[in-house]
Backbone bond lengths (Angstrom), bond angles and torsions (degrees), N, CA, C in turn:
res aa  C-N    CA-C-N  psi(-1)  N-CA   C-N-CA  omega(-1)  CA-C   N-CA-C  phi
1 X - - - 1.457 - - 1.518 111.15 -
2 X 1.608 111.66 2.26 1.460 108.84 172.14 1.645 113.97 -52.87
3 X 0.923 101.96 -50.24 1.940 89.36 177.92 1.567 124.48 -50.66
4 X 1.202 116.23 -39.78 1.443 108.99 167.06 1.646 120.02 -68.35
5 X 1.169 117.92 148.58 1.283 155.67 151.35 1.508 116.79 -28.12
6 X 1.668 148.72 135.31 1.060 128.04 -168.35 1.383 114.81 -46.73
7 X 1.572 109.41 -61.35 1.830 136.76 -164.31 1.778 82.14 -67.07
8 X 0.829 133.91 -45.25 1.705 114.52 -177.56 2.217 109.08 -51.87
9 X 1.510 94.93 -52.61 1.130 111.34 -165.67 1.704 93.63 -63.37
10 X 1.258 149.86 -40.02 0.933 153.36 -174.03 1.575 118.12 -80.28
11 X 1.161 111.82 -20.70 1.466 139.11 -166.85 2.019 90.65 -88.40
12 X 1.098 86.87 -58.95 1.963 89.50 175.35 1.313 118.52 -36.88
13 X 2.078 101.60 -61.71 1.500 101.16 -176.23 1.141 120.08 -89.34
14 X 1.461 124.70 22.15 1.032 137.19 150.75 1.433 131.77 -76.48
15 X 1.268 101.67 -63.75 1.671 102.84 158.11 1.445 123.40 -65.23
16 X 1.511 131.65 -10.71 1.124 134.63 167.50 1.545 106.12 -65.03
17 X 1.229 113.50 -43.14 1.616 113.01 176.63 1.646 120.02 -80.98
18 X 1.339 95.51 17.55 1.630 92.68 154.04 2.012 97.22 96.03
19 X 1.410 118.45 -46.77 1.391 130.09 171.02 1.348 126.95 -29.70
20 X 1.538 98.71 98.79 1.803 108.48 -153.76 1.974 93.02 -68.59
21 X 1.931 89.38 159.19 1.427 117.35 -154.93 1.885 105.87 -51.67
22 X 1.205 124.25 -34.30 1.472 161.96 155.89 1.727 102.04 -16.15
23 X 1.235 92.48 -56.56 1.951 108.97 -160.38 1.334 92.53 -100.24
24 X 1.501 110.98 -64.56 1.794 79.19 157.98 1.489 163.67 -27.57
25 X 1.270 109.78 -50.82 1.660 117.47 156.99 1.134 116.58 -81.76
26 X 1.088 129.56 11.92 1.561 126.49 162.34 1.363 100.62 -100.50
27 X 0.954 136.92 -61.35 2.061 136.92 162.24 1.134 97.67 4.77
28 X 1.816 80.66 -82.11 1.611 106.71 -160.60 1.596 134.25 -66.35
29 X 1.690 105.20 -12.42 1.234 137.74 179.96 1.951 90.67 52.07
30 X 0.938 95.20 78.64 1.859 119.34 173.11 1.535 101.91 -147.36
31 X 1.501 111.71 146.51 1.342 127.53 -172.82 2.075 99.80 -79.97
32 X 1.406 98.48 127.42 1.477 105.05 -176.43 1.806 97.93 -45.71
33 X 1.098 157.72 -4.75 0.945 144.54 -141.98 1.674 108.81 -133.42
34 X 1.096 92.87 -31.81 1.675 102.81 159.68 1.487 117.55 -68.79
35 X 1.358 114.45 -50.11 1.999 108.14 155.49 1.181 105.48 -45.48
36 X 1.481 144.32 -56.44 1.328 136.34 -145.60 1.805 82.97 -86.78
37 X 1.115 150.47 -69.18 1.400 123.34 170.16 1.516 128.57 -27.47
38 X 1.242 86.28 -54.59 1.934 84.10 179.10 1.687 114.01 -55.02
39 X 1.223 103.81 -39.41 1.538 116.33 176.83 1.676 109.67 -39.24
40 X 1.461 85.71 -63.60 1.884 94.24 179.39 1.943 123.08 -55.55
41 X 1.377 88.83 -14.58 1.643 91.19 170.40 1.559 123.46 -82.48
42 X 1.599 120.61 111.79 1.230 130.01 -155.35 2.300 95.44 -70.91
43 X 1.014 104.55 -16.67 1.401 113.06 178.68 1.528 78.19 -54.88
44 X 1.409 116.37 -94.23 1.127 143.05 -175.09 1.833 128.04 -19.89
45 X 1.360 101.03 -42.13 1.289 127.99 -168.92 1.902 87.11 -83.68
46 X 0.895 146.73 -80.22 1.377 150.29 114.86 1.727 102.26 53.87
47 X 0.948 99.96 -79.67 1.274 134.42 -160.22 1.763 93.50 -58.60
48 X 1.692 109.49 -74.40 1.282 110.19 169.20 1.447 131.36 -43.39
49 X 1.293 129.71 -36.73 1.326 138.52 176.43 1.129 90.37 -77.83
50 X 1.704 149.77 -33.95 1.200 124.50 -178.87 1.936 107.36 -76.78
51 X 1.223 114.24 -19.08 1.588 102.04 179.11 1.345 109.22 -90.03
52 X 1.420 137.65 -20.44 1.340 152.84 161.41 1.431 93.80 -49.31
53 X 1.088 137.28 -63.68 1.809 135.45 -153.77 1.457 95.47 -73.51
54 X 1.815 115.53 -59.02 1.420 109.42 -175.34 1.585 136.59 -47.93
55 X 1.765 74.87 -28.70 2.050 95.61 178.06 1.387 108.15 -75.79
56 X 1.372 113.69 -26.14 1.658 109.67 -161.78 1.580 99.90 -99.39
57 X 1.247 111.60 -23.79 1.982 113.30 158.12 1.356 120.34 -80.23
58 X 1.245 127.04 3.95 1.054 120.44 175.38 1.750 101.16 -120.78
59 X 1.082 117.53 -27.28 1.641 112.61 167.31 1.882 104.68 -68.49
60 X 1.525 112.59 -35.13 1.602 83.89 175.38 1.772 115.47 -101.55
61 X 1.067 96.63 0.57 1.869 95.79 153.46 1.876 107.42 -68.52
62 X 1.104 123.90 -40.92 1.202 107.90 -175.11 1.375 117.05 -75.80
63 X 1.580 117.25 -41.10 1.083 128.84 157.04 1.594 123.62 -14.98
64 X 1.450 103.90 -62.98 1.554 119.24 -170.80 1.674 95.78 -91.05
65 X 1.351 129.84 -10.22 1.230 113.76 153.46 1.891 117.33 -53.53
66 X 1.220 105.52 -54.39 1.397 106.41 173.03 1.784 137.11 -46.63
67 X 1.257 86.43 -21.71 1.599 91.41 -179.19 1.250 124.44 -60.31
């Protein structure tokens, strides 16, 4: 995630947690429309599906911890 920008890097685990685009740029005090650019960057886009997979392997590793 070195290539992104702080508010990018924050913008990720933000939208990784589901936190519509709206509540985001108000956080971050960034114009909703600059996420929706960043969005369109496949660097970027990339990036999210890689914290989506890690989150969703590590929620069912914990998961099967419980059993």
């Amino acid at each position: 995630m070195e290539s992104f920008n702080a508010q990018q890097q924050q913008t990720l685990r933000l939208l990784a947690t589901g936190l519509r685009i709206d509540k985001i740029a108000k956080t971050l005090r960034v114009h909703r429309s600059t996420i929706w650019r960043w969005r369109q960057d496949p660097e970027f886009i990339g990036q999210w599906n890689q914290i989506l997979k890690d989150t969703r392997e590590e929620q069912t590793r914990s998961s099967l911890e419980l059993q």
